[in-house]
N, C-alpha and C positions, 0 to 999 in steps of 0.2 A: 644135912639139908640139901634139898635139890640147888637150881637156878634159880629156880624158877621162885621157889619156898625164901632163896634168898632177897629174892625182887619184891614179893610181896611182903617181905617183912621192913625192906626202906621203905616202903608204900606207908607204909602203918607210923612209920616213925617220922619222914618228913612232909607228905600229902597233908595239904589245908584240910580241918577238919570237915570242909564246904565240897569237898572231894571225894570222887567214889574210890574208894580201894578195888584192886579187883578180886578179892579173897571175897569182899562185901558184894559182888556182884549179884542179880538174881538171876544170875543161868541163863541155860537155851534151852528150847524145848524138848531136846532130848541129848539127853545127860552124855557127855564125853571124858574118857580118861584124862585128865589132867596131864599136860606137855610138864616133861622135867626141867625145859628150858625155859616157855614162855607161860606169861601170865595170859589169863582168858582175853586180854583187851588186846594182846600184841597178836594172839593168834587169831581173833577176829580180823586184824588191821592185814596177815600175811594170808587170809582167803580172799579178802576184797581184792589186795593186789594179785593176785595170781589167778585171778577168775577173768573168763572169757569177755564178759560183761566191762570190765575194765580198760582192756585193751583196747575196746573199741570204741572210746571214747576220744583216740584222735583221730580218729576221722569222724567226727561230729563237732554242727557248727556251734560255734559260741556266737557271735552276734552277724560274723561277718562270713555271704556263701560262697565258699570256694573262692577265697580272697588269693589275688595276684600279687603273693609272696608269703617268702615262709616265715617271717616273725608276728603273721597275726595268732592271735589267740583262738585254742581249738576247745572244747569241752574237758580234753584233760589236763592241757597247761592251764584252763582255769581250775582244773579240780585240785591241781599242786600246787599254785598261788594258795588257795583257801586252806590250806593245810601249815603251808609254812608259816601264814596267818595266826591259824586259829593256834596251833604248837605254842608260837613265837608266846600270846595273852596266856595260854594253859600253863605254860613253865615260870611266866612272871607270878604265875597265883598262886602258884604250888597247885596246878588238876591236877589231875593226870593225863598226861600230853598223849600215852598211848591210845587210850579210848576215845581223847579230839580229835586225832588223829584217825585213828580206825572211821570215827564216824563222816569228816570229812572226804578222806579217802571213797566213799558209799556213798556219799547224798546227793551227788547225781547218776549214778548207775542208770536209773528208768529214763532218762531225758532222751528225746526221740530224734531223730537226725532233723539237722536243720532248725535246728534252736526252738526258739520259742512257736514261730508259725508251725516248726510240726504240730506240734503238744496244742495249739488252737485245732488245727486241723481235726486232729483224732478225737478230741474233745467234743466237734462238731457232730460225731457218729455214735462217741461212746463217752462215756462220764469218764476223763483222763485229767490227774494233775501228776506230775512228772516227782511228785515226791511221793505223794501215795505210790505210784510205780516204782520206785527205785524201791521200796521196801517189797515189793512182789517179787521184783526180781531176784533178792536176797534170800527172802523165804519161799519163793514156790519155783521160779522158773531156773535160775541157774542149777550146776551138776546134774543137768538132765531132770529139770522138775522137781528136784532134791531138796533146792536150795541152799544155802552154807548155812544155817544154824548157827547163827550170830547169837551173842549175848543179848538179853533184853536191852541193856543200856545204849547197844549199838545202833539197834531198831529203832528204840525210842528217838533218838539223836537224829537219825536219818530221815526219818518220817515227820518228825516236827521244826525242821529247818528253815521252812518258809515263814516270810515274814509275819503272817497272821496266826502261826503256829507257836507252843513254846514246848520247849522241851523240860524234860524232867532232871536232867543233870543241868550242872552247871559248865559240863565238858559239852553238851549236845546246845548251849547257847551260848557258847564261846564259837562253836562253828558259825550259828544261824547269824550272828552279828559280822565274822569272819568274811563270810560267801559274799554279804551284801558292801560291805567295804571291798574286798579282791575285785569284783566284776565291775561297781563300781568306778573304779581308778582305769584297771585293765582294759577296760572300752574304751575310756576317753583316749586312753593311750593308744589302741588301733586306731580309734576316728580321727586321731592328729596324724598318723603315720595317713591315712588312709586320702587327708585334706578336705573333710569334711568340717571337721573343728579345731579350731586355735587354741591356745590356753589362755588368749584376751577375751575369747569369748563366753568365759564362765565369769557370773556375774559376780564384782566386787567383792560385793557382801559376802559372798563364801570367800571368796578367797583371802577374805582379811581373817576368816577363825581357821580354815583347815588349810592354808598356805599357799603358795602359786604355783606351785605344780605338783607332780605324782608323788615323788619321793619326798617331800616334806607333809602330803596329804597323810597318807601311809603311817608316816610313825607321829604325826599330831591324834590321827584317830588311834591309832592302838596304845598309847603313851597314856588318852585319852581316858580308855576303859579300864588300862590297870591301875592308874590313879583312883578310879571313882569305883573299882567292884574290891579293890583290897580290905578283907579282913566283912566282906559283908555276904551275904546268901543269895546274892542275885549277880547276874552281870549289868553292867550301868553305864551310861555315861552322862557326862555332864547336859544340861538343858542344851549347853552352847553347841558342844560337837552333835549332840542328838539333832538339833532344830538344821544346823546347817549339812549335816548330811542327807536329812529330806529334802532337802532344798535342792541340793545335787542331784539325788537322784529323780527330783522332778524336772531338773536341767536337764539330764540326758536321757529321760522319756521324750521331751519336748522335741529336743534337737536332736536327737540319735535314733533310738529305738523306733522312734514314728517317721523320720526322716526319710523320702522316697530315696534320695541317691544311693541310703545304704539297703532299706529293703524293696528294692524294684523288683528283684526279681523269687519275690518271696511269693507273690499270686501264682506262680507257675511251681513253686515245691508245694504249695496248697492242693495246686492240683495235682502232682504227682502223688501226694500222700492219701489223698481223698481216691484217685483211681485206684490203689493199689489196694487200699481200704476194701473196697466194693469188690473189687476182683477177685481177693482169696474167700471175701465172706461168699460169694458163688461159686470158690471153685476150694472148698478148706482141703479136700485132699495136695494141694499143691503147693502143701505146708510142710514142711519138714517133720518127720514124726514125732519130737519130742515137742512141738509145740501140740500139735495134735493130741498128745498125751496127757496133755493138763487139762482139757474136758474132762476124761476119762478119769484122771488122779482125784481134783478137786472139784468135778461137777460144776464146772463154768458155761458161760456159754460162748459159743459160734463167737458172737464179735467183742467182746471179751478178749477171746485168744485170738484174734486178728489184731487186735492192737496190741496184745502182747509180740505178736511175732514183726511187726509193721515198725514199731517203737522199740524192738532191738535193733533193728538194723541201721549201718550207718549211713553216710550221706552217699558214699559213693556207692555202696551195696542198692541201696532200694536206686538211685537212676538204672544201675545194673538191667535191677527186675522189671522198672519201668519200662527201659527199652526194649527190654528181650518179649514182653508184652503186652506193648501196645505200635513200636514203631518197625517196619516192615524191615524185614532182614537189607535190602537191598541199601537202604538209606543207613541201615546200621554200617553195613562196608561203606 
């Protein structure tokens, strides 16, 4: 027997039966020789990490732009919170941890520099939601318009993360519950570094169910879910931590995410992303050719592949291209 034949064979013997084996996968769109070493979920997990699309998710912002200092959180230190997250519930349940994993690792791939006002921005030009995108980017635009041919289970997981979404495993909503707990915490914990927010200023009431600060938050919710989804076909949690974690996350809508001191200077990456929008849909030759290429491959259109190529690039890449065109050389030196 291979590794690999061995791996998939504990899959089968210790995996909750609520659990995808990866023997039981349904494929990728075009069929691959079977690794001797890894099961289909772990090589899905080592293209995400090894793909250009990945790397470039630290220099993209998570909530805070171009924050003065280096322990705030960037798109990829939040992509490996939500990973360590989502592992930590998939291993208490018996998933399988590689395929939460893998899909964690991906579910923000599409996310466009500058956090969320990118993804408004582009949205304002072209129909963008940053999870639809992360699954383009998987299958059409990475290895040169190739794509990495991820398993369906990965896709699936990836694309249905967001909150109004569900996914089809119970490994792809082990992440989607994951992401919203990690960024959750993770913010409040730059906004207190940052002196926007206290931890007196989260109201009581939550903090009498999910604790008084980060590290007691953290394992009352995950504590929370493997308590209430063991031995059942959904992931769950109790009324108590569900009610008081929306409660949270309407706290730091209220006070973070809308709050001017941390996005002030979010109308000017509006504008930077909106000018550069405009500017390749005039001028698409002065697009690198493999974006140019996905016209040609999948018959998209013009601004389409402007936000594809707009929404890879990272925070510091596109000021790059902003200044190179639209601010005169002389003010550039």
């Amino acid at each position: 027997m291979t590794v690999r034949e061995q791996l998939e064979e504990f899959e089968a013997r210790m995996l909750s039966p609520y659990a995808v084996a990866a023997k039981d996968s349904k494929g990728r769109e075009i069929e691959i020789e079977p690794c001797p070493l890894r099961t289909c979920f772990q090589r899905d997990r080592d293209r995400i990490l090894h793909s250009k699309s990945f790397r470039r998710l630290k220099h993209k912002t998570q909530v805070f732009l171009a924050p003065a200092g280096d322990h705030y959180r960037t798109r990829l230190t939040h992509t490996l919170e939500v990973s360590q997250i989502a592992r930590t519930i998939s291993r208490a349940l018996w998933l399988n941890e590689d395929l939460t994993e893998a899909i964690a690792l991906g579910h923000d791939l599409g996310h466009t520099p500058f956090g969320h006002e990118g993804e408004r921005a582009l949205n304002a030009r072209c129909p963008f939601k940053h999870n639809i995108q992360s699954l383009r980017v998987v299958e059409k635009i990475e290895n040169g318009g190739e794509g990495l041919n991820l398993t369906w289970e990965v896709r699936d997981g990836i694309v249905n993360h967001s909150l109004s979404r569900k996914a089809a495993t119970l490994e792809g909503r082990v992440v989607r519950i994951s992401d919203k707990i990690a960024y959750i915490n993770h913010d409040m914990d730059d906004a207190m570094r940052a002196g926007i927010l206290r931890e007196e200023d989260v109201p009581e009431k939550i903090r009498e169910v999910l604790g008084p600060a980060r590290k007691e938050r953290l394992d009352y919710l995950i504590k929370d879910i493997v308590a209430n989804s063991t031995g059942k076909a959904d992931i769950c949690q109790s009324p108590e931590a569900y009610d008081a974690l929306m409660d949270l996350i309407r706290f730091m809508t209220d006070n973070l995410y809308f709050n001017p001191a941390c996005k002030s200077e979010e109308a000017k990456a509006n504008t930077m992303i909106l000018s550069l929008f405009d500017y390749y849909c005039g001028h698409p030759e002065k697009m690198p050719d493999e974006y140019l290429g996905l016209m040609e491959k999948y018959g998209q259109s013009l601004e389409r592949t402007v936000c594809d190529y707009v929404s890879c690039m990272t925070d510091y890449y596109s000021v790059e291209r902003f200044n190179e065109l639209f601010v005169p050389e002389f003010w550039r030196r």
